[in-house]
C-alpha positions as CSV (number, residue, x, y, z in Angstrom):
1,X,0.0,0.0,0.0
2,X,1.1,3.7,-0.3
3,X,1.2,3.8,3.1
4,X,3.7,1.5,3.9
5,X,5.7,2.6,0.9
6,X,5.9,6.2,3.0
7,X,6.7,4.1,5.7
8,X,10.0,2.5,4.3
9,X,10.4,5.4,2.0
10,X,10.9,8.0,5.6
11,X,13.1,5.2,6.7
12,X,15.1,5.2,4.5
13,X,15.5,9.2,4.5
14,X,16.4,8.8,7.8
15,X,19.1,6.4,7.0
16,X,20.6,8.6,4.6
17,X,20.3,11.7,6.4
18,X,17.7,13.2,4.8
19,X,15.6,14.0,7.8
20,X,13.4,16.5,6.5
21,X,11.9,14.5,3.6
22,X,11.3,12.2,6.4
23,X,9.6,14.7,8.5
24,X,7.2,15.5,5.5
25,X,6.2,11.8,4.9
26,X,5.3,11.5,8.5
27,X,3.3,14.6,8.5
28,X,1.5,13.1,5.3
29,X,0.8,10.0,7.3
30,X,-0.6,11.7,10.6
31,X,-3.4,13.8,8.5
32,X,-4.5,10.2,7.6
33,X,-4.0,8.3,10.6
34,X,-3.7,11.3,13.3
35,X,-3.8,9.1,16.5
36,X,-1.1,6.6,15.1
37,X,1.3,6.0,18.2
38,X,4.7,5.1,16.2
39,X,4.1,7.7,13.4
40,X,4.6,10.2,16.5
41,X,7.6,8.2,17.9
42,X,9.6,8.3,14.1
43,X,8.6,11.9,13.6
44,X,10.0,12.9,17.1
45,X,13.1,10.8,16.7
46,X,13.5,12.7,13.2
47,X,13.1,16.3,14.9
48,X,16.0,14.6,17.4
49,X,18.2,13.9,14.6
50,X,18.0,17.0,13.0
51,X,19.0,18.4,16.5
52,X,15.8,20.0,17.2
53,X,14.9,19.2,20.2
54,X,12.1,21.7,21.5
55,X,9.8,20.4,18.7
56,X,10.9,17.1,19.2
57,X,9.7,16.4,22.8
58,X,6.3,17.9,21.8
59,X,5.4,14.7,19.6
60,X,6.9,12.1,22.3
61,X,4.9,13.4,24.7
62,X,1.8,13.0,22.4
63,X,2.8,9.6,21.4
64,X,2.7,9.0,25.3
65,X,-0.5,10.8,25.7
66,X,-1.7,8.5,22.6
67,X,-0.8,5.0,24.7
68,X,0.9,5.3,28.2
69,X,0.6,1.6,28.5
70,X,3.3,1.1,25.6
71,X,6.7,1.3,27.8
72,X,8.5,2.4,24.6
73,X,6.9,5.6,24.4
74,X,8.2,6.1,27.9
75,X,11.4,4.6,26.9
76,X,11.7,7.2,23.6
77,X,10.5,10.1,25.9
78,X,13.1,9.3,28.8
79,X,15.6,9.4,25.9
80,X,14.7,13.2,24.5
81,X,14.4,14.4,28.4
82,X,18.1,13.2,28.6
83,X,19.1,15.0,25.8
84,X,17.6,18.0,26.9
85,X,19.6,17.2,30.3
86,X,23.2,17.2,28.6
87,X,22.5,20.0,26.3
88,X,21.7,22.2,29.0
89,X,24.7,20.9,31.5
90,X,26.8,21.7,28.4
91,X,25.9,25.1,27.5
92,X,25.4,26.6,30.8
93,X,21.5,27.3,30.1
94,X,18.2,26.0,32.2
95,X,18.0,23.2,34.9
96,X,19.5,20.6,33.9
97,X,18.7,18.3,37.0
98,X,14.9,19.1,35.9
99,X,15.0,16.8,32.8
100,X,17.6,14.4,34.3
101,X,15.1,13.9,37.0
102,X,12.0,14.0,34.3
103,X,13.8,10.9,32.2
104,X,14.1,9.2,35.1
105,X,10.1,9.1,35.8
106,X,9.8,8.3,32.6
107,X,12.0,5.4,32.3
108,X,10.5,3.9,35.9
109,X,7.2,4.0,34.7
110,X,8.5,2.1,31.5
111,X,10.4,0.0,34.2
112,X,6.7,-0.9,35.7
113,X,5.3,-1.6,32.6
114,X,8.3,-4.3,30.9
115,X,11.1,-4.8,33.0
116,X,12.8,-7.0,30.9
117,X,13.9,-4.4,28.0
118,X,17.3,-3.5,28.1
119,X,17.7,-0.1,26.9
120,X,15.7,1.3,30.1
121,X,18.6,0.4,32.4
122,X,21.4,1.6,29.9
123,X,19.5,5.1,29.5
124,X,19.1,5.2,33.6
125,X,23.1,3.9,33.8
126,X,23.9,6.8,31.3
127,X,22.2,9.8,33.1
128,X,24.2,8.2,36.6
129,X,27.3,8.4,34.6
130,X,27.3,11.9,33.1
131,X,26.2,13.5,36.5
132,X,28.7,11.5,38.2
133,X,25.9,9.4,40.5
134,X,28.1,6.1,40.5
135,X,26.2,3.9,43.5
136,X,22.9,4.8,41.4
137,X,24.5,3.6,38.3
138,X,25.9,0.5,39.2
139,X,22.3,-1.3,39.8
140,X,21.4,-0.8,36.5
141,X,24.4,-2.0,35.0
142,X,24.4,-5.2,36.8
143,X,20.9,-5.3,35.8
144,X,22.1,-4.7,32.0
145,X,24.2,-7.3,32.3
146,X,21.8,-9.8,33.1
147,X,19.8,-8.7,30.6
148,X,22.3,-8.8,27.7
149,X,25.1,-11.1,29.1
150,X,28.8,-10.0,30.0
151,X,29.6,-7.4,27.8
152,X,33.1,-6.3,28.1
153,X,32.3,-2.5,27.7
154,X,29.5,-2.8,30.6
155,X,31.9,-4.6,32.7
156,X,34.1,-1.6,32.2
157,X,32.0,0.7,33.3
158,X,30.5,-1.0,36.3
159,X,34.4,-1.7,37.3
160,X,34.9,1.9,36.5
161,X,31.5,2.9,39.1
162,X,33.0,0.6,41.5
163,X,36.1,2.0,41.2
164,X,34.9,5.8,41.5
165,X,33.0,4.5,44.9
166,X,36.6,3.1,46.6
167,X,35.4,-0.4,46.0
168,X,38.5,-1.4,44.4
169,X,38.8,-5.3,45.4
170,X,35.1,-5.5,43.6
171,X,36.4,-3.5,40.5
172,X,39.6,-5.3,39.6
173,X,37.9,-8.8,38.9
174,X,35.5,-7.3,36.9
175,X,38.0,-5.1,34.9
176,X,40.2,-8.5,34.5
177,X,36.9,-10.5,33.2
178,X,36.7,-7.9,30.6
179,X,40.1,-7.8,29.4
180,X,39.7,-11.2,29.4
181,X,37.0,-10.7,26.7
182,X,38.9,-7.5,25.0
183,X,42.1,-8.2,25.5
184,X,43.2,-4.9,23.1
185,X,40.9,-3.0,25.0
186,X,43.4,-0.1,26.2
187,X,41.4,1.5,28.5
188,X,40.1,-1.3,30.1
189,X,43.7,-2.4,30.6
190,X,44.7,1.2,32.1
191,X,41.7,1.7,34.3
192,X,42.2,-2.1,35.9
193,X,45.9,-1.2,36.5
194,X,44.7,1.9,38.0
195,X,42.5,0.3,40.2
196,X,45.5,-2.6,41.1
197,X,48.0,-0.5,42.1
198,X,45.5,1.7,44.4
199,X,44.2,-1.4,45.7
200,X,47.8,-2.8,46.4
201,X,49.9,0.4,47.1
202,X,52.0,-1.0,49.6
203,X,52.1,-4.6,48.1
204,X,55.1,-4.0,45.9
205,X,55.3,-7.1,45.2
206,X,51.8,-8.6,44.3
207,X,51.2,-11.2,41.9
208,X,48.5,-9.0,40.0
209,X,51.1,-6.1,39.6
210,X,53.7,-8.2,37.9
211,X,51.6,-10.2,36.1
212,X,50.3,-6.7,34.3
213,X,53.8,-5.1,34.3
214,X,54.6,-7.7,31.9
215,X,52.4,-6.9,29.5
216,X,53.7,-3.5,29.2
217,X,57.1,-5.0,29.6
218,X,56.7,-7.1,26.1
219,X,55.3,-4.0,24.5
220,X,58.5,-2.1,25.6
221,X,60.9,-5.0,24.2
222,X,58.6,-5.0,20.9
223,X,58.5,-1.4,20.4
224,X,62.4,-1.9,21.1
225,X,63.1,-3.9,18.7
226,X,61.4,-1.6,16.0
227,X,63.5,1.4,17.3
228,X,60.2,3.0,17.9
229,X,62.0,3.8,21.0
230,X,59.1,6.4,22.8
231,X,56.1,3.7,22.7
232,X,59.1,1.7,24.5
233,X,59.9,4.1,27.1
234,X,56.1,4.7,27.8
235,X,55.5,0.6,28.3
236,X,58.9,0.3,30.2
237,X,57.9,3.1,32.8
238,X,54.0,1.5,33.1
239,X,55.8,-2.0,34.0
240,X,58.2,0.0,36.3
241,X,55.4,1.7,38.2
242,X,53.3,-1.2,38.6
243,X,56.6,-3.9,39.5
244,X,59.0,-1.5,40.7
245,X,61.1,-3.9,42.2
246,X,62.0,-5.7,39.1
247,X,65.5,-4.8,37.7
248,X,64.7,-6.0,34.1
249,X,62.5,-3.2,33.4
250,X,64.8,-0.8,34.4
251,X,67.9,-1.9,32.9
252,X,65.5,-2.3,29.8
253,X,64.6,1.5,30.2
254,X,68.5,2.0,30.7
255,X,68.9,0.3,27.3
256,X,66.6,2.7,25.2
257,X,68.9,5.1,27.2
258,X,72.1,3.8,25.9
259,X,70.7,3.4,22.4
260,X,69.3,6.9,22.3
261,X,72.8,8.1,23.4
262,X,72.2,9.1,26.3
263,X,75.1,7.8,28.2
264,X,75.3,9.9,30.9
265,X,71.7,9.0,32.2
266,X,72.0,5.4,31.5
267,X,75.0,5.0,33.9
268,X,72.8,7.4,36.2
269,X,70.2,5.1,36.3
270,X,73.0,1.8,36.7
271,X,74.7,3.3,39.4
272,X,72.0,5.3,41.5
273,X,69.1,2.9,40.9
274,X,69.9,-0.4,39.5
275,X,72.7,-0.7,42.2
276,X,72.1,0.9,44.5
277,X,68.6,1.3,45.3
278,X,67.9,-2.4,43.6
279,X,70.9,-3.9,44.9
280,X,72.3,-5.8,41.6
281,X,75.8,-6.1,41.7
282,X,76.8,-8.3,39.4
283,X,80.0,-8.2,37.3
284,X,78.4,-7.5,34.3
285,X,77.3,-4.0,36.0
286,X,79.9,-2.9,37.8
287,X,81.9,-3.6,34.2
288,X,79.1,-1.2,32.6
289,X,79.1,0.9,35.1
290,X,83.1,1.4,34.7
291,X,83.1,1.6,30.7
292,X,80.8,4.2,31.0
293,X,82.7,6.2,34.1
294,X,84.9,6.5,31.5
295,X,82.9,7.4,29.0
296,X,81.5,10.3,30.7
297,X,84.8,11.1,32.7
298,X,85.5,13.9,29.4
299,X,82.5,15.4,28.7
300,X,80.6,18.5,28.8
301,X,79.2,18.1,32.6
302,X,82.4,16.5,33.9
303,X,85.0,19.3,32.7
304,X,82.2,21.7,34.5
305,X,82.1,19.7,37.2
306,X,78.5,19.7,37.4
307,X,76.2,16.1,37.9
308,X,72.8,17.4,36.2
309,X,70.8,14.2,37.6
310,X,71.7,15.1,41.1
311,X,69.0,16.4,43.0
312,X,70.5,17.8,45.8
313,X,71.0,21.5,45.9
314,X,73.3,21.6,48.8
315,X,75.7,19.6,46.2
316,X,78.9,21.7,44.9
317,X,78.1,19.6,41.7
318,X,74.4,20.6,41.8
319,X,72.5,23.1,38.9
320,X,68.8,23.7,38.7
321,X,66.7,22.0,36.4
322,X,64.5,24.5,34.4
323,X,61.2,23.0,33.1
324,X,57.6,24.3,31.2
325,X,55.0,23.6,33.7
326,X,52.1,22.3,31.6
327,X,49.1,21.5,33.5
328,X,47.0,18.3,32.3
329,X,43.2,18.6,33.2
330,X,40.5,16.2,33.5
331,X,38.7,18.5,30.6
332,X,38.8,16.5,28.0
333,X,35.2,16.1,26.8
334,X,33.2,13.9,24.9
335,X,30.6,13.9,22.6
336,X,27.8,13.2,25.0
337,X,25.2,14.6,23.3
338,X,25.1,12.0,20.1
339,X,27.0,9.8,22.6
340,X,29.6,9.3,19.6
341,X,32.2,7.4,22.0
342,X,32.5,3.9,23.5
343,X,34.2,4.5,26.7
344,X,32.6,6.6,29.4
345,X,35.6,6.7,31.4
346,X,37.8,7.6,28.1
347,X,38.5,11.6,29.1
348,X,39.5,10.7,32.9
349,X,41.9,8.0,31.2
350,X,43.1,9.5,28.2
351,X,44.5,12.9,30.8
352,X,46.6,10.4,32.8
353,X,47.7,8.7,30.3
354,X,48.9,11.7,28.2
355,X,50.4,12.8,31.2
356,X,52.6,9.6,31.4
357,X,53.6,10.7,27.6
358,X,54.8,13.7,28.9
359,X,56.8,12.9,31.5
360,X,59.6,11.4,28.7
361,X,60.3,15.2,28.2
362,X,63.3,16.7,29.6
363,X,62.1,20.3,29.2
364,X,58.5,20.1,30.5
365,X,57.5,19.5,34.0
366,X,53.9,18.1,33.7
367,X,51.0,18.5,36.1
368,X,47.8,15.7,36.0
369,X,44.6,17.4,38.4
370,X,42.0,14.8,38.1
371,X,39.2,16.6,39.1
372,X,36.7,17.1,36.5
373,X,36.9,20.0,34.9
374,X,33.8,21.5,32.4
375,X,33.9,25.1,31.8
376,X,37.4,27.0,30.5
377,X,37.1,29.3,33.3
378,X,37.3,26.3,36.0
379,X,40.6,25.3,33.8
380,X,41.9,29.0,33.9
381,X,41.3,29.3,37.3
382,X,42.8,25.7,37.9
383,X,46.1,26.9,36.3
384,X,46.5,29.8,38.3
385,X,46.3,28.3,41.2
386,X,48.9,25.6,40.1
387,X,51.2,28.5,38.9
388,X,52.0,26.7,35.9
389,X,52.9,28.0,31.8
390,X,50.1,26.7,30.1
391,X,47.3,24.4,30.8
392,X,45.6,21.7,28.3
393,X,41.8,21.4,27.7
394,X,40.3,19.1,24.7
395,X,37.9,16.7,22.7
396,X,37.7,13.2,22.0
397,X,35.7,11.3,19.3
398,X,36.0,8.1,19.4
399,X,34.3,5.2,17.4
400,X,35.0,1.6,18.1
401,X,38.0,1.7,15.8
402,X,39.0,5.2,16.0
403,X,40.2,8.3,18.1
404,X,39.6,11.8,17.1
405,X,41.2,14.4,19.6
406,X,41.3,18.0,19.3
407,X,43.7,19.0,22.1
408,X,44.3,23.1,22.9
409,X,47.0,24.3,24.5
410,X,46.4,27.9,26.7
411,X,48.6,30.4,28.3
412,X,47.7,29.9,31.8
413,X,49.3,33.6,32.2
414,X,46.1,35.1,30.4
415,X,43.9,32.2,29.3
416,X,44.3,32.8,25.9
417,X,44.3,30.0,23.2
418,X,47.6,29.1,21.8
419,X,47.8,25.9,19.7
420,X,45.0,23.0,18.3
421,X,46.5,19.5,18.0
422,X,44.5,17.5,15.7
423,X,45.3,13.8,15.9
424,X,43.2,10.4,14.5
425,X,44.3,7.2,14.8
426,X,42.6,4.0,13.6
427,X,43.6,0.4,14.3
428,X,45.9,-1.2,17.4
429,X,47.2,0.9,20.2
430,X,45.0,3.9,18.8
431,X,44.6,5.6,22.2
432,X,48.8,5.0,23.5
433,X,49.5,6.5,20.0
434,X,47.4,9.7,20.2
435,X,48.5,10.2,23.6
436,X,52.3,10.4,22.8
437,X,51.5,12.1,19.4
438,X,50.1,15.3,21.1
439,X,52.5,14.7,23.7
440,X,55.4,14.8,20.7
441,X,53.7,18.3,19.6
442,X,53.0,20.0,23.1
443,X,57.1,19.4,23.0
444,X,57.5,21.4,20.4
445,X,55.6,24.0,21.2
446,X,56.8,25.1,24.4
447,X,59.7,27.4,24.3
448,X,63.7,26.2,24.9
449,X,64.1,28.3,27.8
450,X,66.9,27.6,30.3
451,X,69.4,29.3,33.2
452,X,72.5,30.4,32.6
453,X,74.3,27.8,35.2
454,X,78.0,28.8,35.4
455,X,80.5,31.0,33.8
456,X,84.3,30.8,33.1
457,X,85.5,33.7,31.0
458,X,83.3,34.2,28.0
459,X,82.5,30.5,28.3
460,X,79.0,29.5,29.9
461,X,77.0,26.8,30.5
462,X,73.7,26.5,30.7
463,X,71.4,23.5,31.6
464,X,70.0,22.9,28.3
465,X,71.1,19.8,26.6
466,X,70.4,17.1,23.7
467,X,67.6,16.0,25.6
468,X,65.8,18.9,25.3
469,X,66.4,19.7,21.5
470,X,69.7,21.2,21.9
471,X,72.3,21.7,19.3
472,X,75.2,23.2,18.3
473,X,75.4,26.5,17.0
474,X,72.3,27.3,18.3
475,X,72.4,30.8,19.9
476,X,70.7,31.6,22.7
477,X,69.7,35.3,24.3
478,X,70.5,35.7,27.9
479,X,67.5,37.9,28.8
480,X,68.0,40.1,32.3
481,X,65.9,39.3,35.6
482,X,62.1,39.7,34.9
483,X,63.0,40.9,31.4
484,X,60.4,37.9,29.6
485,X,56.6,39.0,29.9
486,X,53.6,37.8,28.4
487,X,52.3,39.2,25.0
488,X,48.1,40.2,26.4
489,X,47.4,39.5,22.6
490,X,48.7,36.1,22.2
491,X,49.8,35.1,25.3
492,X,53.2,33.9,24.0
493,X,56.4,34.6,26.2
494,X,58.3,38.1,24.8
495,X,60.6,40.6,25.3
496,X,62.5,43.3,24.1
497,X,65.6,44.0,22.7
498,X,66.8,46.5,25.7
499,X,66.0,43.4,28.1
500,X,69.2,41.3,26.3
501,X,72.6,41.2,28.3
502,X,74.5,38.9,25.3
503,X,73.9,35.6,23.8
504,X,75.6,32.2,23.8
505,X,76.3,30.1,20.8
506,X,76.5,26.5,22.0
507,X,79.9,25.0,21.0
508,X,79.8,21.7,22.9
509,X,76.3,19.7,24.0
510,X,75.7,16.8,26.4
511,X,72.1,15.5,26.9
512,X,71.7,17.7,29.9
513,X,73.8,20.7,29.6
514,X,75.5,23.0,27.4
515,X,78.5,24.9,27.0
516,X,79.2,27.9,24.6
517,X,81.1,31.2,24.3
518,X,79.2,34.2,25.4
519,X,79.2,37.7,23.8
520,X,77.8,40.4,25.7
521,X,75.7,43.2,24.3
522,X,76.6,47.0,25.2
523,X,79.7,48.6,27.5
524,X,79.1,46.9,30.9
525,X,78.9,43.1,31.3
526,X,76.1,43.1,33.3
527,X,75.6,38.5,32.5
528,X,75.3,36.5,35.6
529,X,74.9,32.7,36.6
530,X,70.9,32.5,37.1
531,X,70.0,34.3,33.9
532,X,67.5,33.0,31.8
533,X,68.5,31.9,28.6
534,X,65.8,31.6,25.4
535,X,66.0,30.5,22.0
536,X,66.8,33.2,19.8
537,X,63.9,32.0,17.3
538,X,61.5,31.4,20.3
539,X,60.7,35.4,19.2
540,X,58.9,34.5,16.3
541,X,55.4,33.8,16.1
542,X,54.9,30.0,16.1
543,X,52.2,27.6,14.4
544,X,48.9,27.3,15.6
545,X,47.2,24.6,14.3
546,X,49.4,20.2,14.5
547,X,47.4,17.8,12.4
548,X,48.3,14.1,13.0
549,X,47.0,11.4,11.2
550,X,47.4,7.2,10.8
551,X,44.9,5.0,9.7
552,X,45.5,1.3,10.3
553,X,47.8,1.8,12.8
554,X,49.3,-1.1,13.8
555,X,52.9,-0.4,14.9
556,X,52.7,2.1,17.3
């Protein structure tokens, strides 16, 4: 019949996004069947995809109004009242506790009338999660689950309401069952080893820590063994946190050390910590640690006199370390609204876990606050109060093979914006490889800036080396006391040409300092040891806008 031909025809609009020929075929149909329940219901769910919502919640509740006995209506209804909910949490606008509180009548009233449909306790679990209500939500999730059987991405986020409640030694089976069942899940794997090493924080030793350090500790030796040496050192430091006591993961960090050239911290790390603090005093290290005494004996630091990893000050051989304080927030958000993501607790995750990127960079000190964070102005005010350079906020769109994120950068001097990093990765290890990809560009972007550490003649040194991006012949501007402000327009660090005592041109690096010969600008040597040092081409205006993107990513 023509009817059901504008039945299947407004479907299929629907499917190809063509929402308002839908709309008009549904309209046709009510003038000939005005009380039809599901001609309301499709209509309604049109108006919702076409994101308007006001007229949309008019035709669910007359599709109610039509037959209150039908628990879908209810169901459908429930769904546009949470809608309404997020959209008004997200733009600051309205009540949004009203509609939160209006879906959930709705869906308890479809809860009398069938309880045995599913999607009534996952829309009931979803307003729990996104106002944070995590004992509510984790009755309809076990709920779901019997409803729909173990489904590793439930079990996730019933581990992950556990979890947020202090129930820890609930959470971790549950979080193991589903990795069990997803075993590439990465969040699922994080979020358990979060919960493992909270639950057993003074068990350094516990068989569930080692047995998921070595996971992370064959994704270091693989990563290794492709020379992609910064997924390494990311796995390597996860197995280190969560076994600490086990010497092969550090002498494997060590290793990416050595290979990286880095000689200087890899005997560091075999004399101070595999040693010393692990006690492993074989031959074989005491022979490394003596081939690379020597090693080190003539370079940069030694003929200064200076030991860069030391960190006492009260140490003749001590110098400051000089680091971009970049502030990670829990603000990365999610597209809650078309619910176009698979992991609720992706944005808590994803912050950590970009912070552990970050901490692989010599010149940037980062900062992780995991309190939730939803408005700029709670960010801004966050990074004030944590006196840091510049604070991160961001995005995530994730699909059950991809991850979208649009991470921005902000001067926490002024709050203004200062650099978009847009990454997608598809495939294996997506949510590792975005991490360390924005983590690779946030690098870049911050300024080189350093101290001025000692002085012999019109020799200096500054502590600045290869691991920070050092190299020779770069020159550097020795910038007076207070001499770098802010720019109020951009919010990028200046200063002006009357504020410059001299430069250095690096002659000689190691990967923690650097030495080079100084020349001083005007009459009057006015350079001292504890002035900063800057690029010279930190003065011009940088890029604002980092687009990274790999598709079938498998290797990293």
């Amino acid at each position: 019949s023509n009817i059901e031909t504008w039945y299947g025809l407004a479907q299929l609009y629907r499917k190809n996004g063509q929402y308002r020929k839908a709309v008009e075929l549904y309209q046709k149909l009510l003038k000939i069947y005005p009380n039809e329940f599901w001609t309301y219901i499709h209509l309604a769910n049109s108006y919702m995809e076409m994101g308007e919502y006001e007229r949309a919640g008019g035709f669910f509740r007359k599709a109610v109004s039509l037959n209150s006995q039908n628990p879908l209506g209810h169901l459908n209804l429930g769904h546009y009242y949470i809608k309404m909910g997020i959209l008004k949490s997200e733009t600051g606008t309205g009540n949004p506790e009203k509609f939160f509180d209006a879906a959930l009548y709705e869906l308890e009233t479809a809860k009398k009338l069938d309880k045995n449909i599913p999607e009534i306790y996952r829309a009931e679990a979803d307003i729990y999660l996104f106002t944070a209500r995590y004992e509510n939500a984790i009755e309809n999730l076990k709920k779901l689950l019997k409803l729909t059987g173990r489904d590793p991405i439930v079990l996730n986020e019933l581990a992950y309401c556990l979890e947020k409640t202090n129930r820890y030694e609930e959470a971790v089976p549950i979080y193991s069952e589903a990795i069990i069942k997803k075993p590439d899940d990465e969040i699922i794997r994080f979020r358990n080893e979060e919960a493992v090493l909270r639950l057993y924080r003074t068990s350094l030793s516990n068989p569930t820590r080692k047995k998921l350090a070595e996971h992370h500790g064959e994704k270091g030796k693989f990563f290794t063994n492709q020379s992609i040496f910064n997924r390494a050192m990311l796995h390597y430091r996860r197995a280190i946190q969560l076994d600490p006591l086990n010497p092969d993961y550090r002498l494997s960090l060590a290793e990416i050390y050595r290979l990286r050239g880095f000689k200087e911290r890899y005997l560091f790390t075999l004399e101070n910590i595999v040693k010393q603090t692990l006690d492993v005093n074989t031959t074989e290290i005491n022979d490394l640690i003596e081939i690379y005494q020597s090693y080190v004996s003539k370079n940069v630091a030694s003929r200064w006199r200076v030991s860069p990893y030391l960190e006492k000050p009260e140490n003749e051989s001590y110098i400051p370390k000089s680091k971009i304080k970049v502030l990670i927030t829990n603000g990365f958000s999610l597209d809650y609204l078309n619910h176009s993501f698979v992991h609720w607790n992706l944005p808590e995750s994803f912050s950590k876990i970009l912070w552990y990127a970050l901490i692989q960079y010599d010149k940037i000190d980062p900062i992780l606050d995991e309190r939730p964070v939803k408005t700029h102005q709670d960010a801004f005010r966050l990074a004030y109060e944590k006196k840091v350079d510049y604070y991160i906020m961001g995005k995530i769109i994730e699909t059950g093979d991809s991850i979208e994120v649009y991470t921005d950068i902000f001067s926490a001097n002024n709050g203004k914006f200062m650099k978009n990093i847009h990454t997608y990765f598809t495939g294996n290890n997506r949510i590792y490889s975005s991490a360390l990809s924005i983590a690779l560009s946030i690098n870049d972007f911050v300024p080189l800036r350093g101290l001025l550490v000692r002085l012999r003649g019109d020799l200096g040194l500054i502590n600045l080396g290869t691991a920070h991006g050092v190299e020779k012949d770069m020159e550097f501007d020795i910038i007076r006391e207070g001499g770098i402000r802010v720019d109020p327009t951009t919010g990028e660090y200046t200063y002006s040409d009357d504020m410059i005592l001299g430069k250095i041109k690096i002659t000689n690096t190691d990967e923690m300092v650097s030495e080079g010969i100084i020349t001083q600008q005007g009459l009057f040597n006015r350079i001292n040891i504890g002035d900063t040092v800057i690029l010279r081409e930190e003065k011009k205006t940088r890029k604002r806008t980092a687009n990274i993107n790999f598709k079938n990513n498998k290797s990293q």
